[in-house]
N, CA, C and O atoms as a DFTB+ gen file, in Angstrom:
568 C
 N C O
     1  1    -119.387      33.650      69.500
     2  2    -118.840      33.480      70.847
     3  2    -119.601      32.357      71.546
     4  3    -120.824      32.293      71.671
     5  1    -118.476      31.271      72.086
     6  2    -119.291      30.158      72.699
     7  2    -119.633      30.689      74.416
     8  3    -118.835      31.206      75.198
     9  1    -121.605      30.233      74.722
    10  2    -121.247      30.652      76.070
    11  2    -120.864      30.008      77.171
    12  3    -120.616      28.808      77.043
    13  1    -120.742      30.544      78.316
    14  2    -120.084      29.457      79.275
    15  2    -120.758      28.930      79.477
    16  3    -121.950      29.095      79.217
    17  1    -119.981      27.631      80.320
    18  2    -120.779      26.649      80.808
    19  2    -121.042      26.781      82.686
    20  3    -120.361      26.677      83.706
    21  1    -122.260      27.026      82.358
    22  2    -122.732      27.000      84.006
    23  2    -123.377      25.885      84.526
    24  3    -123.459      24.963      83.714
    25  1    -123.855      25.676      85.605
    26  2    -124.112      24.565      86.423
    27  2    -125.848      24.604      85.870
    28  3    -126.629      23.808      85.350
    29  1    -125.875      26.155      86.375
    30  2    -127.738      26.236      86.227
    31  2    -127.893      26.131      84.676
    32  3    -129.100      26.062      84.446
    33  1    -127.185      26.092      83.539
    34  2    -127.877      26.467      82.665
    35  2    -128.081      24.819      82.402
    36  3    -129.185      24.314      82.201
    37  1    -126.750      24.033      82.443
    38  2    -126.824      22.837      82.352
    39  2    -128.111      22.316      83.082
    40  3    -128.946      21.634      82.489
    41  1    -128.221      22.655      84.333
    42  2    -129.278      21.869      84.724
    43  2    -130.795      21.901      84.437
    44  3    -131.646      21.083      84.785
    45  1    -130.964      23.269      83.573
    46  2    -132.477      23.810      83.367
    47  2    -132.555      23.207      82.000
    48  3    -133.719      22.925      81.712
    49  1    -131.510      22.862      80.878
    50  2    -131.367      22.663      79.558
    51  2    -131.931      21.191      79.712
    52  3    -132.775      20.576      79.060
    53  1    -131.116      20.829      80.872
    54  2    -131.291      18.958      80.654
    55  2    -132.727      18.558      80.850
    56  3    -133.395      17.685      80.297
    57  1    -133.132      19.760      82.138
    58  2    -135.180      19.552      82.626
    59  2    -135.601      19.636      81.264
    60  3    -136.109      18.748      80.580
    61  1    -135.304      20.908      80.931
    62  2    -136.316      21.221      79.337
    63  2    -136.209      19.880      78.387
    64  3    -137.136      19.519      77.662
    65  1    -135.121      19.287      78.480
    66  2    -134.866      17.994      77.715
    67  2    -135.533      16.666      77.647
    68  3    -135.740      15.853      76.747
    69  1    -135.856      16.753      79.215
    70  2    -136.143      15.862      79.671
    71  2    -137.572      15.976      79.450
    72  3    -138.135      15.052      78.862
    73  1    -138.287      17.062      79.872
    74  2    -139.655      17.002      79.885
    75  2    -140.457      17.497      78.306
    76  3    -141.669      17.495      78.092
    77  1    -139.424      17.873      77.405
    78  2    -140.110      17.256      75.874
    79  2    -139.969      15.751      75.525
    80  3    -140.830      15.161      74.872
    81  1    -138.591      15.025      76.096
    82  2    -139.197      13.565      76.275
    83  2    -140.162      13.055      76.354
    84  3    -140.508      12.332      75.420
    85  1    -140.930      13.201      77.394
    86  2    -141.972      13.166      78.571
    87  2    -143.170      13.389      77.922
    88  3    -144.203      12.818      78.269
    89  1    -143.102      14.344      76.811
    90  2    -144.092      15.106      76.302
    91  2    -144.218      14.144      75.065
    92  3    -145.277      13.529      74.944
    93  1    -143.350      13.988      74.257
    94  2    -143.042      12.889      73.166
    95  2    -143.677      11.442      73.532
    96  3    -144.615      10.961      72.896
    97  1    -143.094      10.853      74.558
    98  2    -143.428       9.415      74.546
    99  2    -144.833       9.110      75.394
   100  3    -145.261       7.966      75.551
   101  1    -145.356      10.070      75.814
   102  2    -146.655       9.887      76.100
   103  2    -147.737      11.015      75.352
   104  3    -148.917      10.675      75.434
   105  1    -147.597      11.687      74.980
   106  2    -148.332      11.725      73.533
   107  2    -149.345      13.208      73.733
   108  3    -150.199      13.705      72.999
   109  1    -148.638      13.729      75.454
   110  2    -149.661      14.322      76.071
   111  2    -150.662      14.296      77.321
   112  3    -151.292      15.087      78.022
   113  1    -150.422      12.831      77.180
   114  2    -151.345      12.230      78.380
   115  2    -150.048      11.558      79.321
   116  3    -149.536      10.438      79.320
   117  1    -149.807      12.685      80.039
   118  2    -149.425      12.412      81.234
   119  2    -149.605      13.716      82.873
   120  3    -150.031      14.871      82.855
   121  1    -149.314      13.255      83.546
   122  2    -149.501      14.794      84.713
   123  2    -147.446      15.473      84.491
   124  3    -146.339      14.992      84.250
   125  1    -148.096      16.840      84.785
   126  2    -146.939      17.296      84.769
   127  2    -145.842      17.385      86.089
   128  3    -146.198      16.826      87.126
   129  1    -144.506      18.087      86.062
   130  2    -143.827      17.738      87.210
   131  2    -144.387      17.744      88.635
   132  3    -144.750      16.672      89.118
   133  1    -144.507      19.163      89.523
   134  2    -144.959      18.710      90.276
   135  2    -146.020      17.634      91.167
   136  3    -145.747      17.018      92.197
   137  1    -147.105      17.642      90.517
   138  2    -148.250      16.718      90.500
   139  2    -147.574      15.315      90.728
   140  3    -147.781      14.502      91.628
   141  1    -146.781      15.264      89.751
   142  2    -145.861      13.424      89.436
   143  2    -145.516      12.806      90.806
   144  3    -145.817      11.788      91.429
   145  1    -144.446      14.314      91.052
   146  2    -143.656      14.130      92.457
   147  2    -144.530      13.832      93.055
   148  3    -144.783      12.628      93.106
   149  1    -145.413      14.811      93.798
   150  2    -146.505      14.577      94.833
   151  2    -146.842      12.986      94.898
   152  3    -146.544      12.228      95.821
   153  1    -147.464      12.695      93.820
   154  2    -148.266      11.827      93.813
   155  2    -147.509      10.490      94.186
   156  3    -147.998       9.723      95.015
   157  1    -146.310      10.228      93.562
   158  2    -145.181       9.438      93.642
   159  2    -145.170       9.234      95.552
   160  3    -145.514       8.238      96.190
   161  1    -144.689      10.462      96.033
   162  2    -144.552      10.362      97.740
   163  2    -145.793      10.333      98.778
   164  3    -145.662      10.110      99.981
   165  1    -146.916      10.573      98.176
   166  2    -148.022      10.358      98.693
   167  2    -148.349       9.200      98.456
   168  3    -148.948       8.770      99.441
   169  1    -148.243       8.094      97.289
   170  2    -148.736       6.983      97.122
   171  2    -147.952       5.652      98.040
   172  3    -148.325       4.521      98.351
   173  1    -146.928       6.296      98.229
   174  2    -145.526       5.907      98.335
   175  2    -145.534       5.660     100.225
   176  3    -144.979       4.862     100.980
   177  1    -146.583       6.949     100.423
   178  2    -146.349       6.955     102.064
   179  2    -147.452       6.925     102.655
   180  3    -147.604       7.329     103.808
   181  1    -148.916       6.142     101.492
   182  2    -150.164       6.260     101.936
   183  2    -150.051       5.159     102.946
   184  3    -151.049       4.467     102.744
   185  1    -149.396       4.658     103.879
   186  2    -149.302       4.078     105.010
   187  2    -149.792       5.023     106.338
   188  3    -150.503       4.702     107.290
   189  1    -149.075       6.417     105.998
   190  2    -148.804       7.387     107.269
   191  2    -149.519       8.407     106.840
   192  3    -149.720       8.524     105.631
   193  1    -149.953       9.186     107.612
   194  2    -150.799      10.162     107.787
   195  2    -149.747      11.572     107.547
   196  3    -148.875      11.915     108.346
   197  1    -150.192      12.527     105.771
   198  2    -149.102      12.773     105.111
   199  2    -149.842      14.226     104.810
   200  3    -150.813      14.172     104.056
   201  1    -149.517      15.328     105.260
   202  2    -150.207      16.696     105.160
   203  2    -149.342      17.556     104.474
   204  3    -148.139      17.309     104.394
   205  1    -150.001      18.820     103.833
   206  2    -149.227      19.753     103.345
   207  2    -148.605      20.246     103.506
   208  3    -148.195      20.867     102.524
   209  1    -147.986      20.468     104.653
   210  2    -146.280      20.858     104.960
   211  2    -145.121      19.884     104.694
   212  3    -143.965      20.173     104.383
   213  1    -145.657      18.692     104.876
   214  2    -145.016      17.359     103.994
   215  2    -144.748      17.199     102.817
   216  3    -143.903      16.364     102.492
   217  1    -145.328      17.875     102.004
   218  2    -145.378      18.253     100.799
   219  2    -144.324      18.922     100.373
   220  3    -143.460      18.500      99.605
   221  1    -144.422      20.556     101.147
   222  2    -143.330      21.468     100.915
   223  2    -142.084      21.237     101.089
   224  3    -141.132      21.558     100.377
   225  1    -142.127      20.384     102.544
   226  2    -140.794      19.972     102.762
   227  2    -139.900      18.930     101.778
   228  3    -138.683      18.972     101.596
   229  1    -140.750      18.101     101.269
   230  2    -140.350      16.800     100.205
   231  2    -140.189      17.479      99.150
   232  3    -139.443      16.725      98.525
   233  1    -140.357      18.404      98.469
   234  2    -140.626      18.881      97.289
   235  2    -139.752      20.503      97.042
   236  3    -139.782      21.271      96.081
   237  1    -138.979      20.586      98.419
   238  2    -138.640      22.077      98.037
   239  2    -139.393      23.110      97.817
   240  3    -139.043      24.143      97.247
   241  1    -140.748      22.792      98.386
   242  2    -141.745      24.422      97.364
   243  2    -142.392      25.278      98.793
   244  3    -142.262      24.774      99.909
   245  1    -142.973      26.392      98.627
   246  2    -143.158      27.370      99.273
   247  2    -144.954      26.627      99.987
   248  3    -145.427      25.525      99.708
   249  1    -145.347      27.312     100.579
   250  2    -146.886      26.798     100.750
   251  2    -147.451      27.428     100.127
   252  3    -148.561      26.905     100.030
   253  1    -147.409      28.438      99.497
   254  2    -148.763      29.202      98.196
   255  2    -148.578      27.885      97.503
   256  3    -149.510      27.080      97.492
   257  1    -147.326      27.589      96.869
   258  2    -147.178      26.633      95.561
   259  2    -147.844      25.038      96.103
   260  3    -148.715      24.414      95.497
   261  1    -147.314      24.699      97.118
   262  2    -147.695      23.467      97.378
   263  2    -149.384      23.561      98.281
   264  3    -149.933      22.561      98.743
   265  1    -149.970      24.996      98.364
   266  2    -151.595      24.647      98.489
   267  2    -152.541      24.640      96.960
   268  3    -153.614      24.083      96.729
   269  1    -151.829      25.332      96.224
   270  2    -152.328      25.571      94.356
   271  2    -151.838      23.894      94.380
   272  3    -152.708      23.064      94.644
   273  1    -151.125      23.661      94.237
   274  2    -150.639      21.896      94.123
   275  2    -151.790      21.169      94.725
   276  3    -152.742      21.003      93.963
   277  1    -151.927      20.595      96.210
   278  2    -153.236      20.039      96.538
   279  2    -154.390      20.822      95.789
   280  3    -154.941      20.487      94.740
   281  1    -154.522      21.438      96.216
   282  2    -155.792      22.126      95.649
   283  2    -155.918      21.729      93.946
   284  3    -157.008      21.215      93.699
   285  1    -155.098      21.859      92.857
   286  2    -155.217      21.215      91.850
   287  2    -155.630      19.612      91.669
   288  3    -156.413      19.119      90.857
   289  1    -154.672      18.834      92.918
   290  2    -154.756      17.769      93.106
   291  2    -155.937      16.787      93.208
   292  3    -156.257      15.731      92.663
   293  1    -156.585      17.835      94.414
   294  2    -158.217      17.333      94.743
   295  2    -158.775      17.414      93.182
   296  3    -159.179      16.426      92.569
   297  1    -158.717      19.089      92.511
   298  2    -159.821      19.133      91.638
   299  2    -159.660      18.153      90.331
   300  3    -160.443      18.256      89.387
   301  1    -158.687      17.282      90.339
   302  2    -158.143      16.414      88.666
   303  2    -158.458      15.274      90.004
   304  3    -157.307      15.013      90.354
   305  1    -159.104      14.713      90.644
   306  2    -159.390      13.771      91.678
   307  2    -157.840      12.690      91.548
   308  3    -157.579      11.577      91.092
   309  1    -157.296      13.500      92.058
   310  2    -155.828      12.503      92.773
   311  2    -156.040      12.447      94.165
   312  3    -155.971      11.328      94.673
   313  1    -156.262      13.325      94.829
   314  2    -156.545      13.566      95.927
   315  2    -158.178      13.470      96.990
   316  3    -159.244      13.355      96.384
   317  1    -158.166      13.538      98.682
   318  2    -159.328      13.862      99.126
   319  2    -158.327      14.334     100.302
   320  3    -157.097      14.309     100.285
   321  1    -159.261      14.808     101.408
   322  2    -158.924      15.581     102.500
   323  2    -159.871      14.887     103.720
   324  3    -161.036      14.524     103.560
   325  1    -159.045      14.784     105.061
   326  2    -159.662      14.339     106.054
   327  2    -159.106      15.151     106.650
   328  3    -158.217      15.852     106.166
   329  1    -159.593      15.232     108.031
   330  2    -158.778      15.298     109.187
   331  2    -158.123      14.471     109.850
   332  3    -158.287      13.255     109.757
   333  1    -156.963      15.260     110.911
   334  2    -156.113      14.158     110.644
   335  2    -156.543      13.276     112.443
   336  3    -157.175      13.981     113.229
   337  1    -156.314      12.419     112.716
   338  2    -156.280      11.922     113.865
   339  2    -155.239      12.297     114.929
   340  3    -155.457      11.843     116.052
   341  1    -154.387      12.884     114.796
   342  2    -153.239      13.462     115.492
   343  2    -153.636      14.635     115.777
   344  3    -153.070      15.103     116.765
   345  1    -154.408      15.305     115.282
   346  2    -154.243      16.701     115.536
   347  2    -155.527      17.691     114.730
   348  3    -155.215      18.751     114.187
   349  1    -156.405      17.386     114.736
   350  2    -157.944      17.665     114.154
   351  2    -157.341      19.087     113.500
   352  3    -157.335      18.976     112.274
   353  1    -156.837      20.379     113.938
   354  2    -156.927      20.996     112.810
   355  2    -155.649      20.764     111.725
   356  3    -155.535      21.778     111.035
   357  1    -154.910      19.993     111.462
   358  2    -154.211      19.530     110.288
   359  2    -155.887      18.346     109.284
   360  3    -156.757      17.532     109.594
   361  1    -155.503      18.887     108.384
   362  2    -155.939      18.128     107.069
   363  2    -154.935      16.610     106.658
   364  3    -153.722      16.786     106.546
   365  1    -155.268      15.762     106.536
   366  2    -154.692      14.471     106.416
   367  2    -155.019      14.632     104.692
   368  3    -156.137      14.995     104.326
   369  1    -154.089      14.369     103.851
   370  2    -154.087      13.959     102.446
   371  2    -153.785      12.691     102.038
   372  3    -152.771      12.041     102.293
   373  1    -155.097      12.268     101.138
   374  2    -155.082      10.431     101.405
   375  2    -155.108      10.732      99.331
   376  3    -155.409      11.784      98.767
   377  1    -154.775       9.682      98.809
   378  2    -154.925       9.538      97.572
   379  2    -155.916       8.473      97.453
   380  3    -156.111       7.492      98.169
   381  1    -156.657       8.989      96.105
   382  2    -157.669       8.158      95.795
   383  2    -156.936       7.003      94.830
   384  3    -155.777       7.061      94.419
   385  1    -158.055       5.780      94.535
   386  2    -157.485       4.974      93.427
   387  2    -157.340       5.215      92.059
   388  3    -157.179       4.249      91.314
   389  1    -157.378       6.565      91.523
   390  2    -157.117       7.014      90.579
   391  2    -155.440       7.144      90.798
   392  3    -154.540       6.522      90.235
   393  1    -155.367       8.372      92.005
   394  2    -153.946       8.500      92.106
   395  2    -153.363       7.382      91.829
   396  3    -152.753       7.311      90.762
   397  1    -153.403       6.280      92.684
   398  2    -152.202       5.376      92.531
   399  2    -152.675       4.529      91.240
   400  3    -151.979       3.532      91.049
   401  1    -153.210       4.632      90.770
   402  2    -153.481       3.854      89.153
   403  2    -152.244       5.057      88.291
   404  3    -151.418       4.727      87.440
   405  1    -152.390       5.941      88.642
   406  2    -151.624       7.399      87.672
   407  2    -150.322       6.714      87.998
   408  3    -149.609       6.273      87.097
   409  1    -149.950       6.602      89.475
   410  2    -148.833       6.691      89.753
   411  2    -147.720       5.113      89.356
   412  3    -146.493       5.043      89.431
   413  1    -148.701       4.035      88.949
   414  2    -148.439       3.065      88.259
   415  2    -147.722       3.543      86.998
   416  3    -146.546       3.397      86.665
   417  1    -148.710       4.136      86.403
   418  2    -148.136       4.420      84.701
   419  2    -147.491       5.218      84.542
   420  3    -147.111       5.328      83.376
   421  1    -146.825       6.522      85.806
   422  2    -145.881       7.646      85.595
   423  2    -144.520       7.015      86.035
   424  3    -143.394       7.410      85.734
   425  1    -144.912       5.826      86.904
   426  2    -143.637       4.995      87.581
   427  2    -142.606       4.241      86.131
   428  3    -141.389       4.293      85.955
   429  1    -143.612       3.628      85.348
   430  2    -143.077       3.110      83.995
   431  2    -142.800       4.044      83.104
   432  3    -141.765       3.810      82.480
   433  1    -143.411       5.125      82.787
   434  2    -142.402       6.047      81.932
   435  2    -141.811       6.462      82.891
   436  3    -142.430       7.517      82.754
   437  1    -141.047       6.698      83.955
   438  2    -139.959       7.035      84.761
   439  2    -138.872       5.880      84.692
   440  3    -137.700       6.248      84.611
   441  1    -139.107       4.703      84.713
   442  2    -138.163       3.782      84.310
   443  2    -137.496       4.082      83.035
   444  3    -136.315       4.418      82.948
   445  1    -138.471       3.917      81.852
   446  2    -137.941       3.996      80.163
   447  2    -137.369       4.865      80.281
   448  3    -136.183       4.556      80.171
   449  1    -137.592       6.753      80.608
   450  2    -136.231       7.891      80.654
   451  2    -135.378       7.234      81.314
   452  3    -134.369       7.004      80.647
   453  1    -135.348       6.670      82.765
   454  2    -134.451       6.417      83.125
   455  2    -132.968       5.812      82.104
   456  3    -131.932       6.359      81.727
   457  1    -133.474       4.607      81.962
   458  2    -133.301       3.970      80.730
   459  2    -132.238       4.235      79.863
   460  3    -131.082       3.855      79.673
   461  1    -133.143       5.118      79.354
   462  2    -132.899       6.333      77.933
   463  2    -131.562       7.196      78.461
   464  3    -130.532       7.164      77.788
   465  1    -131.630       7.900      79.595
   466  2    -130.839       8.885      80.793
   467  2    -129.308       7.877      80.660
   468  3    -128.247       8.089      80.073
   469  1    -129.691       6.978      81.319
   470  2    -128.448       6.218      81.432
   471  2    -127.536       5.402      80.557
   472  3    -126.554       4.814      81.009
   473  1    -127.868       5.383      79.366
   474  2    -126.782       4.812      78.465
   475  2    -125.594       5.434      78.270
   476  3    -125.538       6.663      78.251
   477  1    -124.701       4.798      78.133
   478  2    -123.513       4.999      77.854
   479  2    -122.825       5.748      79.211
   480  3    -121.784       6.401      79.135
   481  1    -123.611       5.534      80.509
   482  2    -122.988       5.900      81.906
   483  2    -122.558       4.812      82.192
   484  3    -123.064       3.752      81.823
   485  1    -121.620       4.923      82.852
   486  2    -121.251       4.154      83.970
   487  2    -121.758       4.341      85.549
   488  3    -122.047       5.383      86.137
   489  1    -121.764       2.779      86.092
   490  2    -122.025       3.057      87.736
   491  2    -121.033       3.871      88.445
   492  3    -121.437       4.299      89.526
   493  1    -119.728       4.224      88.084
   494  2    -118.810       5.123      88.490
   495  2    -119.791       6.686      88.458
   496  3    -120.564       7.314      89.181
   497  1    -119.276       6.755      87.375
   498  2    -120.210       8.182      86.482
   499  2    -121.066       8.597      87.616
   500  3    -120.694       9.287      88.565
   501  1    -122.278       8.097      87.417
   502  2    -123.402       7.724      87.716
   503  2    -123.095       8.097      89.616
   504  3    -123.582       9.069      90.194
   505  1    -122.439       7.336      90.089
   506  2    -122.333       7.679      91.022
   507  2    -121.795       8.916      91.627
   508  3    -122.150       9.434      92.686
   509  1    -120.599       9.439      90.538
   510  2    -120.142      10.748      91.318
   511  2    -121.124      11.497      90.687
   512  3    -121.463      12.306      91.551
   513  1    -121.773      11.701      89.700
   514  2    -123.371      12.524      89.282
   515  2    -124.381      12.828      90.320
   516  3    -124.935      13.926      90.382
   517  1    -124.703      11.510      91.420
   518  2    -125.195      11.762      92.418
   519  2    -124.648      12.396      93.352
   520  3    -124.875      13.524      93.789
   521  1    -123.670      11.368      93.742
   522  2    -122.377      12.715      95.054
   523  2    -122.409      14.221      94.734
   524  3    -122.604      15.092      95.582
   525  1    -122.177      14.462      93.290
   526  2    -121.881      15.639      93.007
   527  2    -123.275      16.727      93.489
   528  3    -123.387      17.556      94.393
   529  1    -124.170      16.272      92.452
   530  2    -125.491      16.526      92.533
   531  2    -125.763      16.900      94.326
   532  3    -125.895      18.045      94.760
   533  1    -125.790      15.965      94.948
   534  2    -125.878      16.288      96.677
   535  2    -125.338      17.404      97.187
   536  3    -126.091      18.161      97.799
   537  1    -123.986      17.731      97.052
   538  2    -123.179      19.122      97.316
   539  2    -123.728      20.015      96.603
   540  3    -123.730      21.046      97.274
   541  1    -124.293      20.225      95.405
   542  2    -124.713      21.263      94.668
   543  2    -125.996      21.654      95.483
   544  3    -126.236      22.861      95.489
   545  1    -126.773      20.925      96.102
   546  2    -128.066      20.877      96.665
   547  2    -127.690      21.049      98.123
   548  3    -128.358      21.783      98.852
   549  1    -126.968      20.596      98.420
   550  2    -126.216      21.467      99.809
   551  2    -125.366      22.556      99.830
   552  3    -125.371      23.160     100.903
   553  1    -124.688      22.960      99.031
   554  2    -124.390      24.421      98.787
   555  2    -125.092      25.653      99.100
   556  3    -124.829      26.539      99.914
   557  1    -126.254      25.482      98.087
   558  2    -127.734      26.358      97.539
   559  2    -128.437      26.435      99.381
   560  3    -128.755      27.466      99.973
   561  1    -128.483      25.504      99.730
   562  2    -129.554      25.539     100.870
   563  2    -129.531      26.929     101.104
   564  3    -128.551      27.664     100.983
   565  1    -131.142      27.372     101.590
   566  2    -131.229      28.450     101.966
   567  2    -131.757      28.021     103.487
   568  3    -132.006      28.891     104.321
């Protein structure tokens, strides 16, 4: 018996897919998902003064998950902690030059999947994949 085809299974099959890729072409030595993200929008927005509710909100995650997240962050030194100038008891999260050295080389294997992801799509495709993708993620909202 073939099983159905669901949205979630499709979409958890393609992660798992994706991240033995991930696992393959870097050999091991890379950070795993969340961390990536983080680091990606923190490096991304080390202009502005960028705290852990910023986090949760960018990332979809709860604050247990996204304080285990910093908190991992600091201890693999991606991260440091200040206070912030706006508002002394918020913590300001600044990335060190490790982070954005990481976030160099996770940016280029994010291109190559890309890459890899997109053959044989079209910019049509491709585009209603995103449209589509958006409503599915606006549906769900909780």
């Amino acid at each position: 018996m073939n099983e159905p085809e669901t949205i979630g299974f499709e979409v958890r099959e393609l992660s798992l897919l994706i991240a033995r890729y991930i696992e393959k072409m870097s050999q091991g030595g890379h950070i795993r998902g969340p961390q990536g993200f983080a680091l990606g929008y923190l490096v991304h927005n080390r202009d502005k003064e960028i705290y852990q509710k910023d986090l949760e909100e960018r990332l979809s995650i709860r604050k247990p998950t996204a304080s285990n997240l910093v908190d991992r962050m600091i201890k693999n030194g991606f991260l440091t902690t200040a206070p912030s100038q706006k508002d002394k008891r918020l913590k300001q999260l600044i990335v060190t030059e490790k982070a954005i050295q990481t976030t160099i080389e996770v940016e280029k294997q994010i291109e190559g999947i890309e890459k890899v992801l997109k053959q044989g799509i079209s910019e049509e495709e491709l585009a209603q994949f995103f449209a589509t993708m958006q409503k599915f993620k606006r549906n769900i909202e909780v």
